[in-house]
C-alpha positions in Angstrom: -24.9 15.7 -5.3 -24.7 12.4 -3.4 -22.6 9.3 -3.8 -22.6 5.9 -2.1 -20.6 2.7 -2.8 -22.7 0.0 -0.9 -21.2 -3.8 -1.5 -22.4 -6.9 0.0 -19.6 -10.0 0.2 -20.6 -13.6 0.2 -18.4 -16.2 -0.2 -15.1 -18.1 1.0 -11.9 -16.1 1.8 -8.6 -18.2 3.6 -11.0 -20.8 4.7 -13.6 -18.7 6.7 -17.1 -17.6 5.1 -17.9 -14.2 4.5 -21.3 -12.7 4.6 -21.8 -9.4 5.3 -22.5 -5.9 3.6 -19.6 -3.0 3.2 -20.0 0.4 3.0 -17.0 1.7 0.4 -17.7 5.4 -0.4 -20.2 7.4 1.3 -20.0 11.0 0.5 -22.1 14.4 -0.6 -20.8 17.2 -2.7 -21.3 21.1 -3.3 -20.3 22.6 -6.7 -20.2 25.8 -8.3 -18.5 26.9 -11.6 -15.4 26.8 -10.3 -15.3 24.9 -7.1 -16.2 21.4 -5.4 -16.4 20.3 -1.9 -16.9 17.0 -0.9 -17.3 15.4 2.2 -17.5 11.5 3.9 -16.1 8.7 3.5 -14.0 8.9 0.2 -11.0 6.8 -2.1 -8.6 9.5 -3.1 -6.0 8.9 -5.7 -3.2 11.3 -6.7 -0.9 9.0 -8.9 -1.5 8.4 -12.3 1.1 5.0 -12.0 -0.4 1.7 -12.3 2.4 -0.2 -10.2 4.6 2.4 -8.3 1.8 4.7 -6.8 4.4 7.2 -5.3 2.2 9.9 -4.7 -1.1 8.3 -3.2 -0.3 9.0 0.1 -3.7 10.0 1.4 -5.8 6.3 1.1 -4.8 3.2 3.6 -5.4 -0.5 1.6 -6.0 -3.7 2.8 -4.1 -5.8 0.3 -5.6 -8.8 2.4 -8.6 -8.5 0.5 -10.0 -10.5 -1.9 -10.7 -9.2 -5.3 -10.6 -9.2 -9.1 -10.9 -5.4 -9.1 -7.5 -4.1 -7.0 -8.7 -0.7 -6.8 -11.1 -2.8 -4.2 -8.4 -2.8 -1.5 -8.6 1.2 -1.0 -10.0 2.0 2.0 -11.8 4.8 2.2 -11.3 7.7 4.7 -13.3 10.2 6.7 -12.1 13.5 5.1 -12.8 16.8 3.3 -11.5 17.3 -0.2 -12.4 21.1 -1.7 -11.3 21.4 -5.1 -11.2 25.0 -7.1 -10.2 25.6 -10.7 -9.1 29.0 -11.3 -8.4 28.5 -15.3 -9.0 25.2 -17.7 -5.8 24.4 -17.0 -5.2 24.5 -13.5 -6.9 22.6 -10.9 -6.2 23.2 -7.0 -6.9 20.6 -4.6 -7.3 20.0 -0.3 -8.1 17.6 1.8 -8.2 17.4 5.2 -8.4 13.8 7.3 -9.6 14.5 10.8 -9.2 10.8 12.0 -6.1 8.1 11.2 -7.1 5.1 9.3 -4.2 2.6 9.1 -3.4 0.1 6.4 -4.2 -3.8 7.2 -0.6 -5.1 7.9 0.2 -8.9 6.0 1.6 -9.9 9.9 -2.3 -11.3 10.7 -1.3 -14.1 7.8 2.2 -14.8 9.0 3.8 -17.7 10.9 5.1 -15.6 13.3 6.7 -17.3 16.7 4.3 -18.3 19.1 5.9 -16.2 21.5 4.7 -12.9 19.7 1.4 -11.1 19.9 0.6 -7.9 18.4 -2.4 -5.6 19.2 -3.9 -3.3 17.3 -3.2 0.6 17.3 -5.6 2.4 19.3 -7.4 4.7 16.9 -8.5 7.2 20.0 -5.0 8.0 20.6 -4.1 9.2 17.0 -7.4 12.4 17.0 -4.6 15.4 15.4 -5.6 15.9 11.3 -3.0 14.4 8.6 -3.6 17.1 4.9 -3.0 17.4 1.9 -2.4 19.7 -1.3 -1.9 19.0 -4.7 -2.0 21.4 -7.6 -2.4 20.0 -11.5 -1.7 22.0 -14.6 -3.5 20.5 -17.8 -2.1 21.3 -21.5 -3.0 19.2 -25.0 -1.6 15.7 -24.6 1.1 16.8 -21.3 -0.7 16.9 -17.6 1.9 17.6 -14.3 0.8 17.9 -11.1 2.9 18.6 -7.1 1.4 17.1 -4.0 2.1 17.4 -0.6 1.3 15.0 2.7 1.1 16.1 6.3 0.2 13.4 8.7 0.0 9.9 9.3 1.6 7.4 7.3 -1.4 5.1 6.2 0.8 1.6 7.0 2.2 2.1 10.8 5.0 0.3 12.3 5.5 -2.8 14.9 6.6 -1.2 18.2 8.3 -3.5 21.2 5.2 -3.2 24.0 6.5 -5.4 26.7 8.8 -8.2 27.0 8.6 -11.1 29.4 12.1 -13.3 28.8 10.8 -15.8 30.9 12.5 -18.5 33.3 13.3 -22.3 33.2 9.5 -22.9 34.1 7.9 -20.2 31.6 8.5 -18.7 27.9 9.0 -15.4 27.3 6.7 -13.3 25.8 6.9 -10.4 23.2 4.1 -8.0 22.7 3.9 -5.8 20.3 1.9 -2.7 19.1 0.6 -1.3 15.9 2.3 2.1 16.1 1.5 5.1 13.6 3.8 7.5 13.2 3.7 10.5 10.9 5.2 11.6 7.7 5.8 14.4 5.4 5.6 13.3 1.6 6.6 15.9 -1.2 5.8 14.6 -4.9 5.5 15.7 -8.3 4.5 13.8 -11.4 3.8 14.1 -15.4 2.1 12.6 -18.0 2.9 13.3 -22.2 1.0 11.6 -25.2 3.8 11.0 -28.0 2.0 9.5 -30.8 0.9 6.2 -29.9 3.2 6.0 -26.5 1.6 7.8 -22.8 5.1 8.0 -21.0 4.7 8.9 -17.1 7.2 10.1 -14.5 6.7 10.6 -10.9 9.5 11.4 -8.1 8.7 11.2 -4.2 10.5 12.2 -0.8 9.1 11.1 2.4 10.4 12.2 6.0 9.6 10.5 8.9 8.4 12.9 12.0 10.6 11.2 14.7 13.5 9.3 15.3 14.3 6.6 13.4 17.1 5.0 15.2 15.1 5.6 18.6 11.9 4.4 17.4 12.1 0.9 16.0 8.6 1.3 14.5 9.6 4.3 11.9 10.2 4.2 8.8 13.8 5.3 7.3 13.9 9.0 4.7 13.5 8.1 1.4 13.6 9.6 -2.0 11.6 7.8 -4.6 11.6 7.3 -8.3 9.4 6.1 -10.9 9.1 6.0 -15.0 6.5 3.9 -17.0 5.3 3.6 -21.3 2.3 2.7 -22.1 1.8 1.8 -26.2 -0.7 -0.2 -28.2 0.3 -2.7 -30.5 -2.6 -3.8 -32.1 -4.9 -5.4 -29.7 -2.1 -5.7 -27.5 -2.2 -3.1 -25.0 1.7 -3.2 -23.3 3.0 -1.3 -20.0 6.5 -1.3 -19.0 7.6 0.4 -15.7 10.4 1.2 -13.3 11.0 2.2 -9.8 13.5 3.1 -8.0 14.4 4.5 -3.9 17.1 5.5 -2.0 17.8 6.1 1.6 19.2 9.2 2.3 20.1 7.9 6.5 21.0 4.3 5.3 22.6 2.3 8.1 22.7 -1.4 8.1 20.1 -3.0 9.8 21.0 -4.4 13.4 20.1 -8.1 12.6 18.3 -10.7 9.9 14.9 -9.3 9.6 13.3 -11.8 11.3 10.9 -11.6 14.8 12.3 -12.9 17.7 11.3 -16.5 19.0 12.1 -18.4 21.7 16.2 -19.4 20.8 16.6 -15.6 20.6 16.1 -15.4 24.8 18.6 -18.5 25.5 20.9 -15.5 26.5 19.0 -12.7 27.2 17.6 -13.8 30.7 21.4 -13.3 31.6 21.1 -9.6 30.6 19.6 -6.7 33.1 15.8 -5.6 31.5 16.4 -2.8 29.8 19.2 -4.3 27.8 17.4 -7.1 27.1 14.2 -4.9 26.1 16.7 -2.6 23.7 18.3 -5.9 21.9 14.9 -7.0 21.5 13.3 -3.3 20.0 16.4 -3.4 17.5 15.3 -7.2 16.1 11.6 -5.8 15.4 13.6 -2.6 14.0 14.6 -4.8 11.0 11.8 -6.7 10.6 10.0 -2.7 10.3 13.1 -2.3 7.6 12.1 -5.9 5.5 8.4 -4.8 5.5 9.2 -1.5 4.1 11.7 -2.7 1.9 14.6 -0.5 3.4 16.9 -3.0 3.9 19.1 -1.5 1.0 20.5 2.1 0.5 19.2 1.4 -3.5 16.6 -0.5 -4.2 15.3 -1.3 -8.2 11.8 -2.9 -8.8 9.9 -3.5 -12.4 6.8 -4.1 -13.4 4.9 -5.3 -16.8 1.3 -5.3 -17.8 0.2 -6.9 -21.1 -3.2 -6.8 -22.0 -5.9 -7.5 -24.8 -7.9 -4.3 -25.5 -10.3 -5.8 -28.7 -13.5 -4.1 -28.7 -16.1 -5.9 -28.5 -14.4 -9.4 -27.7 -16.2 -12.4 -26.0 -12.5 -12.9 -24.0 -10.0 -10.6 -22.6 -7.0 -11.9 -21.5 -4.4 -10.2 -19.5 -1.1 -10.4 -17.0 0.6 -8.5 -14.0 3.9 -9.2 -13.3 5.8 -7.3 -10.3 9.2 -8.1 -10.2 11.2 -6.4 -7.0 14.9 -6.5 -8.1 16.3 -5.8 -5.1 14.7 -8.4 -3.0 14.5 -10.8 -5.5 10.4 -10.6 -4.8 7.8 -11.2 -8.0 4.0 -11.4 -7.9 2.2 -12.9 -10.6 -1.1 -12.0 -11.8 -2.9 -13.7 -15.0 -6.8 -12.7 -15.0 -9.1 -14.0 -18.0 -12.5 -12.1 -18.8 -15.3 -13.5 -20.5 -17.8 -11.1 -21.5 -20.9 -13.0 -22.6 -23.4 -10.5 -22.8 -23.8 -6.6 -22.0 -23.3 -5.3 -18.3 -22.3 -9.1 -17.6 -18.3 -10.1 -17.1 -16.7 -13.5 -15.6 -13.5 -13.1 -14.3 -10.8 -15.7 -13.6 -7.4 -15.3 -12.4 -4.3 -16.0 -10.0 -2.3 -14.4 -7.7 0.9 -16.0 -7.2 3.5 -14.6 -4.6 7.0 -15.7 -4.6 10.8 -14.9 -3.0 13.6 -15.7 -1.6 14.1 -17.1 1.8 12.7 -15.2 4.5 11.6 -12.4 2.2 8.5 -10.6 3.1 6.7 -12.5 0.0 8.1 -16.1 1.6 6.4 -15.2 4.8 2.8 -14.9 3.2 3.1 -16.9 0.1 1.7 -19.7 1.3 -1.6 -17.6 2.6 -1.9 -15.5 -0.5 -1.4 -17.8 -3.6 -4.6 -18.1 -4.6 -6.7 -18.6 -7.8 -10.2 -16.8 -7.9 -13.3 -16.5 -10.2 -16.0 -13.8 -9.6 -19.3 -12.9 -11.6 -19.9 -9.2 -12.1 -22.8 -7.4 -13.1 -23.1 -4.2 -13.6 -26.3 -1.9 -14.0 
């Protein structure tokens, strides 16, 4: 068996035109009774969350792109995934990733200082394999499942490259690199059918391989939560969920999680190089803790989903909401579908970022509010 997910784009996103064909999924598979490989390019989801996806550890996103459909900022990997199932009610899974893929960071649609400049990671320098394993046990109306990640962590980290502090005739200049660094990731997760109610549980840890408090561009330990109900009420299709995280090395972060710009170097040309160049790494050290949210030891988030499920309706309306507690974040989603005829669908929606000053979502609000409208057709 053969699959392939072959798109072509056309249209306006943040003020540019778009025109060009994508290639999305790309793979070919081998089964027998009781086995499956697959190889290509391939979207692999572990979680069965809808807003805290603690265990999808394999796929990078681009949450840049523009879409109705989120599962269309996935980005696919080069890997091998062999599947066997001993019994109905087990299912074994592995899947190798020869070659690092990172994440598309939101920094490309920041106002960042015009003294900074960040390159891209160098993919030829990241060759060793990131795996994984997961193993799922089916039963009537209850599913669990425990995964585990070796490798790459799919959204890297801004390392300090060089820095220039400049004179009385010249700025200074900071640039920085997309550095990936790797992780291990241990998760487990359930999901039980009580009557009318699908409740879902999933718990995460996450060590970083390398030294945190050396390394400005890794990410802190964490331990991760999540709990979410799903229950009809009618037509009314409602989801209710929670997250939660704690740092198990927690250390306040060195200054405001903010990039350096030129005010920041009105004493440092005072300072010998390499004390300047450490001050400097520990300021784009907590700007790496605000993007992964690990500027507190605990840190709450919510989300809510509400949602028409009618059969057969002409409209379909529905809303997102992401509410990040901790960092007093939210992200607001209201689509409307029209379905006028079979295998045709209009979509119409919003995407409306908001937070607190000099939160990550006040950095890229202005970019990413948006509303959209897309024609899909299906055959």
């Amino acid at each position: 068996k053969a699959f392939a997910d072959l798109r072509y784009r056309y249209g306006s996103e943040y003020g540019s035109t778009v025109n060009k064909p994508s290639l999305r999924e790309a793979w070919a598979a081998w089964y027998t009774p009781y086995t499956e490989l697959r190889a290509g390019k391939q979207i692999i989801k572990w979680s069965r969350m809808d807003f805290f996806r603690l265990q999808d550890a394999v796929n990078p996103r681009n949450d840049l792109f523009r879409s109705f459909d989120q599962a269309d900022r996935d980005l696919g990997n080069i890997s091998l995934d062999f599947n066997i199932n001993p019994s109905e009610n087990i299912s074994l899974q592995a899947v190798i990733i020869p070659r690092f893929r990172a994440s598309v960071l939101y920094t490309g649609f920041m106002d960042l200082p015009g003294i900074i400049e960040i390159n891209n990671y160098n993919a030829a320098s990241y060759k060793s394999a990131s795996y994984g394993l997961r193993a799922e046990f089916f039963l009537r109306n209850f599913n669990a499942d425990i995964s585990y990640f070796d490798g790459f962590n799919p959204l890297p980290g801004l390392g300090l490259d060089t820095l220039i502090t400049g004179s009385q005739n010249s700025t200074p200049t900071v640039v920085l690199e997309e550095n990936p660094f790797k992780i291990r990731t241990l998760g487990a997760g359930m999901e039980v059918i009580l009557g009318k109610n699908i409740l879902r549980t999933e718990v995460s840890w996450t060590d970083p391989d390398g030294d945190h408090r050396q390394n400005e561009y890794v990410m802190l330990p964490e331990i991760r939560w999540a709990a979410g109900l799903e229950r009809s009420f009618g037509d009314l299709q409602v989801l209710l969920e929670y997250s939660g995280k704690y740092l198990n090395d927690f250390f306040e972060a060195a200054f405001d999680p903010v990039l350096p710009d030129e005010s920041s170097f009105s004493e440092l040309g005072q300072l010998p190089p390499e004390q300047a160049f450490n001050y400097t790494r520990l300021q784009v050290g907590s700007f790496n803790r605000l993007y992964n949210y690990q500027m507190d030891e605990y840190s709450h988030y919510a989300g809510l989903s509400l949602s028409s499920t009618r059969a057969l309706a002409l409209i379909k309306p529905s809303v997102n909401i992401l509410y990040n507690i901790s960092a007093g974040e939210y992200l607001l989603n209201p689509v409307l579908e029209i379905n006028p005829a079979d295998n045709l669908e209009i979509i119409a929606g919003a995407e409306i970022y908001g937070g607190r000053d000099n939160s990550l979502f006040d950095m890229i609000n202005e970019r990413l509010n948006s509303f959209y409208a897309g024609l899909r057709i299906d055959f």
